[in-house]
C-alpha positions in Angstrom: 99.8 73.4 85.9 96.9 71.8 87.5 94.5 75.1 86.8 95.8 74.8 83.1 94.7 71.3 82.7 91.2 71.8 84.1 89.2 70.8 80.9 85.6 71.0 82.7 83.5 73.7 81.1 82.3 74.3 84.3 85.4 76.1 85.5 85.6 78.4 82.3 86.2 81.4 82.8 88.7 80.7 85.5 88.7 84.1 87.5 91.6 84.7 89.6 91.0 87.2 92.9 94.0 88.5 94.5 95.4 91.6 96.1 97.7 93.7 94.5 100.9 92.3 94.6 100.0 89.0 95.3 101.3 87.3 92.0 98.5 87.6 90.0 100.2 88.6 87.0 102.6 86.2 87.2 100.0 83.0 87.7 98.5 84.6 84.8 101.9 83.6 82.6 102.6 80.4 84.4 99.3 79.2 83.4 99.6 80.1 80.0 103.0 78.5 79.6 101.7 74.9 81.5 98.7 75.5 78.9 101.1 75.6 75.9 102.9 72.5 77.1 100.0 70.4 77.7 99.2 71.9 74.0 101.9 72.2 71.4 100.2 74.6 69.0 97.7 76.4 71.3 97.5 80.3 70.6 97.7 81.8 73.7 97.1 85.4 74.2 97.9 87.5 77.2 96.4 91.3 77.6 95.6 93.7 80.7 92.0 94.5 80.8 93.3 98.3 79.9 95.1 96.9 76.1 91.7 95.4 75.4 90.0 98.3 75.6 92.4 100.6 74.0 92.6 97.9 71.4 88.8 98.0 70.8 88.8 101.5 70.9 91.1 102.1 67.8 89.6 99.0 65.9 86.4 101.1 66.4 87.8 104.1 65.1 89.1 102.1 61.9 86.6 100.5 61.0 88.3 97.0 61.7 85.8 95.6 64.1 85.4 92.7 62.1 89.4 91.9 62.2 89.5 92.6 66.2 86.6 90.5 66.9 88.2 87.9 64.8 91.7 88.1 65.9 90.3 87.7 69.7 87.9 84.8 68.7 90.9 83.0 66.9 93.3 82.1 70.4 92.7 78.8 71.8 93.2 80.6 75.6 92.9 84.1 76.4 94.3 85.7 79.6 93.2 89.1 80.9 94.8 90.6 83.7 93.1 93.3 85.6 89.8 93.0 84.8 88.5 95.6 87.0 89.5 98.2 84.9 86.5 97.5 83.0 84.4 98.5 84.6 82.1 101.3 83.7 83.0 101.6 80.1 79.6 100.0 78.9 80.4 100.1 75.0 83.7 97.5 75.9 81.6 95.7 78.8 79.6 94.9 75.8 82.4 93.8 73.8 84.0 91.4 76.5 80.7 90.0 77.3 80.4 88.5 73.1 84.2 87.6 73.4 83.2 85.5 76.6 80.2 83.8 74.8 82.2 83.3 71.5 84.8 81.9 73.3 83.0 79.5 75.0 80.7 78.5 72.7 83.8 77.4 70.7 85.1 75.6 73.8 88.1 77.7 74.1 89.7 78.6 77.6 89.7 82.0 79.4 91.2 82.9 82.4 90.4 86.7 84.1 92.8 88.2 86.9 91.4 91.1 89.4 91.8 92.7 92.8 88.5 92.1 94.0 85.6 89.4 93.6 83.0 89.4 90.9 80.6 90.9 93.1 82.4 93.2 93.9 83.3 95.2 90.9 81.0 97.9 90.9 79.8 99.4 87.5 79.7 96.0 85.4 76.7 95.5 83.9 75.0 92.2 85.3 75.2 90.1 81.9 79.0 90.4 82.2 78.8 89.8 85.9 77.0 87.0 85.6 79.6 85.2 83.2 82.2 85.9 85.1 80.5 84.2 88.1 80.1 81.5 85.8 82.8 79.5 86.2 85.7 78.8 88.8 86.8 81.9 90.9 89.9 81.4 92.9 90.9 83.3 95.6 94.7 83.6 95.7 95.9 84.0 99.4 99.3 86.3 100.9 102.1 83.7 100.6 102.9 82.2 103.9 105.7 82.0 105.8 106.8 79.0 104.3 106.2 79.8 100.7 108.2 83.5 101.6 111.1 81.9 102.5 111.3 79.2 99.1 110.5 82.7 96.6 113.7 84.5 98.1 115.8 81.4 98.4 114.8 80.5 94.3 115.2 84.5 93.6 118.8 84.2 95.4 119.6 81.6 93.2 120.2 84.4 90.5 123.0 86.4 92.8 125.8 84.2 92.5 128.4 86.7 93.8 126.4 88.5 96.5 126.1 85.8 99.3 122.8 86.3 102.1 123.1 84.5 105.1 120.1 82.3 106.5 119.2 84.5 109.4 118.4 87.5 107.0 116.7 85.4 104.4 114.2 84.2 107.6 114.0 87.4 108.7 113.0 89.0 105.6 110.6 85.8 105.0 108.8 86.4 108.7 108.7 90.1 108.6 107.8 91.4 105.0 104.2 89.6 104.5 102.1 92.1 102.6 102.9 90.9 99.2 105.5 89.0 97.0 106.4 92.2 94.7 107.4 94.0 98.0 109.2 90.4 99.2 111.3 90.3 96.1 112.0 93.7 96.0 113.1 93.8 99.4 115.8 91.5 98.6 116.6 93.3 95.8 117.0 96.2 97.3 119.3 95.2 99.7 121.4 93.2 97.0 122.0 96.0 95.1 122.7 97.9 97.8 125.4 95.6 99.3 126.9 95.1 95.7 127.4 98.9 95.5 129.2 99.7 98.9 130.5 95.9 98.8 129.4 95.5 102.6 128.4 92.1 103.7 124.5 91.3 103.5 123.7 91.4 107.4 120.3 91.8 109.6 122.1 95.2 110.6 122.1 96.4 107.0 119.0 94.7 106.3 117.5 96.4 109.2 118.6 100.2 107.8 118.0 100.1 104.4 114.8 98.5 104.3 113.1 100.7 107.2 110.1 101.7 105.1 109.1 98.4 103.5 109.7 96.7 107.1 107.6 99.6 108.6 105.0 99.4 106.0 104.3 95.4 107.0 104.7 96.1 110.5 101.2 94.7 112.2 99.9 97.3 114.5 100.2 96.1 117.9 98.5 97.8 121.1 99.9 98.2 124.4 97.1 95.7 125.6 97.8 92.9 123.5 101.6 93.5 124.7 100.3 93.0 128.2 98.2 90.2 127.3 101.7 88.2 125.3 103.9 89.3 127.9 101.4 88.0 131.2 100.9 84.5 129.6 104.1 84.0 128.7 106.1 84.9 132.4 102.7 84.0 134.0 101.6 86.7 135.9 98.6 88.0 136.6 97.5 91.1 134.1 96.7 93.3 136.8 100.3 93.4 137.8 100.8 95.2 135.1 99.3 98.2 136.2 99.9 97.6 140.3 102.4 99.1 142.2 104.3 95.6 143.6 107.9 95.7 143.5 108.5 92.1 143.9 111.1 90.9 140.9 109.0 88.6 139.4 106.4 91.3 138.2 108.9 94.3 138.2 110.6 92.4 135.4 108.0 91.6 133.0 106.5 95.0 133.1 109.7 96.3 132.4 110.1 94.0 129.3 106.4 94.9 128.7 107.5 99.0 128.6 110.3 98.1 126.2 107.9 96.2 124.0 105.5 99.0 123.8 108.4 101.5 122.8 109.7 98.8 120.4 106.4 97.9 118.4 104.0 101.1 118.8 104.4 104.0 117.9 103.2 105.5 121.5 105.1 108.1 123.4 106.4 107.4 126.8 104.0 109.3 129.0 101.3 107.1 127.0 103.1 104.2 127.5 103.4 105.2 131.4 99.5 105.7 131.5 98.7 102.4 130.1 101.1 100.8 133.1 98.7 102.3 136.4 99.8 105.8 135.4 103.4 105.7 135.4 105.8 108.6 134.9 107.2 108.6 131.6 111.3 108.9 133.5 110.0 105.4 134.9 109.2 104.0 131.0 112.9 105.2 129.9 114.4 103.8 132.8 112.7 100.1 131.8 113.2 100.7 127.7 117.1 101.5 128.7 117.4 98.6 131.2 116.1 95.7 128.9 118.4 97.4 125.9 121.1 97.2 128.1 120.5 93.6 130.1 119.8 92.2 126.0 123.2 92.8 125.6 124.8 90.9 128.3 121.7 88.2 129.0 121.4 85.5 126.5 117.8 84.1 128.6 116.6 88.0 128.9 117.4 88.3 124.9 115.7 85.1 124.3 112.7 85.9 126.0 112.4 89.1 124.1 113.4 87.5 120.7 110.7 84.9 121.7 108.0 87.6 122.4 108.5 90.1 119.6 107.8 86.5 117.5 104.7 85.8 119.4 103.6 89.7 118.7 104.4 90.0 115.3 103.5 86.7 113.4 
């Protein structure tokens, strides 16, 4: 709303930089619509970058330039989403570029969505780069953690029957942070999936159908920041984790930092066992196994691991 009600001519075009699946599109809309309230009346026109050039294209062809350019000129806001695809097609560069100018010459509003900043669209001719620059460019940023967890509770709101309890709603929300269109479809996934089978939504279930989105926003972690997390957190020294001390109070936070390593890298034991002062790889599964089993029957050992794997992967 409040980017629809900028009147400023200094912030037109409003250019809107995000990453793919970042919600681009669908600020696109939402400003279009808060434009349309704040003006009965306004003619608002959404396009993708591609539409406009396949558009002018076949208005070429026909011989209805005149009714293109026109038509174009004739919307109080005009929306184009993906501008980068633009690029390099000089003849539609050229286009765009007197559809900026007429536009803003009349005062109307035009708002351009892209993965990447002006600058950095190669293959635009600097005229059009300029007037893109011209104006307001906003960068959108990944959703955090905060803003996850309100977009699944608001998209719940749409499955009645299916019922998702808060610890999977906070776990999708901490641990699918890439982009919204994987977010939502996340939970879609898994909704559809429970409805089918009619199993209860769980972080089990959760856990196995959604391995390769979960996988896919998986930070990757090394063995030495592991080291590092687990050290400050037991408070130990970070040598101990390669010594050769037996004492309990570093045996047991180099075990938990071996299960780590298996849990969040993708490392094999022996390389795990190297990064520990050269320890045999039987010595790593004998730690991994120990923690798996004590996790089970120690709340504080399964609370400092739940604690850690937070510190690791937020």
């Amino acid at each position: 709303q409040r980017m629809a009600a900028i009147e400023t001519p200094q912030f037109s075009p409003l250019y809107l930089k995000g990453s793919t699946g970042q919600g681009k599109t669908h600020l696109l809309h939402a400003i279009g619509h808060a434009f349309a309230a704040n003006k009965p009346g306004a003619r608002i026109f959404y396009c993708s970058a591609e539409r406009f050039m396949i558009e002018f294209v076949q208005a070429m062809r026909s011989n209805e330039m005149i009714e293109f350019k026109s038509r174009l000129r004739g919307f109080d806001m005009l929306l184009v989403d993906d501008i980068q695809f633009i690029i390099g097609k000089s003849s539609t560069q050229e286009e765009f570029l007197h559809t900026i100018d007429a536009l803003m010459s009349a005062g109307k509003r035009l708002v351009v969505a892209a993965d990447r900043a002006p600058q950095a669209l190669d293959g635009v001719e600097q005229r059009l780069l300029s007037r893109l620059s011209m104006g307001l460019v906003a960068d959108i940023q990944p959703a955090d953690i905060e803003l996850r967890r309100k977009i699944l509770e608001h998209r719940l709101a749409r499955f009645n029957s299916t019922q998702v309890p808060a610890d999977v709603i906070e776990f999708l929300a901490r641990t699918i942070n890439r982009n919204v269109r994987e977010l939502v479809g996340g939970l879609n996934k898994l909704i559809a999936y429970a409805q089918l089978t009619g199993q209860p939504v769980s972080l089990q279930l959760a856990e196995e159908q959604l391995t390769d989105i979960l996988s896919a926003n998986r930070r990757r972690i090394t063995i030495d920041e592991i080291q590092r997390t687990v050290c400050q957190f037991y408070r130990v020294d970070r040598t101990e984790m390669g010594s050769k001390r037996r004492a309990r109070a570093v045996v047991r936070p180099r075990q938990v930092a071996m299960y780590l390593a298996k849990v969040l890298t993708p490392r094999s034991y022996p390389e795990i066992g190297r990064k520990f002062g050269g320890r045999d790889h039987s010595t790593v599964i004998h730690a991994v196994r120990l923690i798996e089993e004590l996790r089970t029957r120690d709340a504080d050992m399964d609370g400092d691991v739940r604690t850690l794997l937070r510190q690791l992967e937020d």
